[in-house]
C-alpha positions as CSV (number, residue, x, y, z in Angstrom):
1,X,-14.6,-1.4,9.0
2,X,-14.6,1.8,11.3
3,X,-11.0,3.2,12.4
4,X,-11.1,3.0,16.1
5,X,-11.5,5.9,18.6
6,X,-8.5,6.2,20.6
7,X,-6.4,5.7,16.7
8,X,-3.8,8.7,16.9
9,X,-1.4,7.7,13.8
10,X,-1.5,8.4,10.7
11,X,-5.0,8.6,8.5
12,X,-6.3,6.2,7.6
13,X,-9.1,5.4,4.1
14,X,-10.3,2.0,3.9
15,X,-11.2,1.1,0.0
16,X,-13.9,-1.5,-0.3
17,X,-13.1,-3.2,-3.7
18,X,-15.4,-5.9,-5.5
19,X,-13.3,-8.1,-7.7
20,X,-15.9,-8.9,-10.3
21,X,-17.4,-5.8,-11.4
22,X,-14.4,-3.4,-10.7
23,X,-11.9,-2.5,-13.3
24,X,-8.2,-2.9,-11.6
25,X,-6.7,0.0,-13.2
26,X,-9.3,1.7,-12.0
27,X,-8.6,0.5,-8.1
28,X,-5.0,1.1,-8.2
29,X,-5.4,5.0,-9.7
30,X,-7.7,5.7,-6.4
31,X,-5.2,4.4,-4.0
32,X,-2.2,5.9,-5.6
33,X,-4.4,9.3,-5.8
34,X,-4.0,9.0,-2.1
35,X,-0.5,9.1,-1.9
36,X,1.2,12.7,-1.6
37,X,3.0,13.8,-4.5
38,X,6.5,13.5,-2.7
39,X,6.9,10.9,-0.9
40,X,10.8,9.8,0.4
41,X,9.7,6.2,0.1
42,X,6.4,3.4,-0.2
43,X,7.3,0.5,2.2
44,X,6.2,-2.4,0.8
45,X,7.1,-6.1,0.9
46,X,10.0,-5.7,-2.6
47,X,11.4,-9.7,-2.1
48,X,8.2,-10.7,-2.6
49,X,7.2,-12.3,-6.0
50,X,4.4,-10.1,-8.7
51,X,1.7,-12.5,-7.7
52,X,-0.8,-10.8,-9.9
53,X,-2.2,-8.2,-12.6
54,X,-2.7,-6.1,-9.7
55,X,0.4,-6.5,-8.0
56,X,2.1,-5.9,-11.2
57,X,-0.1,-2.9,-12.0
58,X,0.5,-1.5,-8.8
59,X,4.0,-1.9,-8.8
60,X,4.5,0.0,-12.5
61,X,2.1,2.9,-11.0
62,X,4.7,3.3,-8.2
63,X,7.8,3.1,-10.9
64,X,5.8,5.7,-13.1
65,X,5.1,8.0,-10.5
66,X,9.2,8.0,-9.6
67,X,8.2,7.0,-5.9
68,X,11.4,5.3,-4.1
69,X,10.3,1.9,-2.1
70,X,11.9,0.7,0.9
71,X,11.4,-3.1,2.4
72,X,8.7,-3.5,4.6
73,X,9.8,-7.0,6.2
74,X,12.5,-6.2,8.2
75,X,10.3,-3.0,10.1
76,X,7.4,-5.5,10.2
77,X,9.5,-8.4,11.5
78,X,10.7,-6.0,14.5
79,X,6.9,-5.2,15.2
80,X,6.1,-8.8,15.6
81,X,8.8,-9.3,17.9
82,X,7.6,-6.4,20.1
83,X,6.0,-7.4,23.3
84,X,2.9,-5.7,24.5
């Protein structure tokens, strides 16, 4: 995966993860290290059911960490709608 030249948003770290051999505690403390310290709010998808140990995982590392979350759906719904 390679971000693409002409990319201008936001920056962007691609974590390659091997389900076997790596330790999902250990996955979801690299991606939230990425995360600045104050964030207004993670967008994710919050209707959605815990699928998962690592949705679940994830989910309490956000709570722990007192970020706020706001629903991803309704932004992403407005993207798909978007001609181009």
């Amino acid at each position: 995966m390679a971000i693409p030249q002409d990319y201008d948003g936001p920056a962007i770290e691609f974590i390659l993860r091997s389900i076997k051999p790596d330790n999902t505690a250990d996955v979801i403390e690299q991606v939230l290290a990425q995360v600045p310290p104050s964030p207004a709010k993670l967008a994710l998808y919050t209707k959605d059911q815990v699928d998962g140990d690592m949705t679940e995982q994830l989910l309490m590392g956000i709570s722990e960490r007192g970020y706020g979350k706001a629903e991803l759906k309704e932004f992403m719904d407005k993207v798909h709608m978007t001609k181009i």
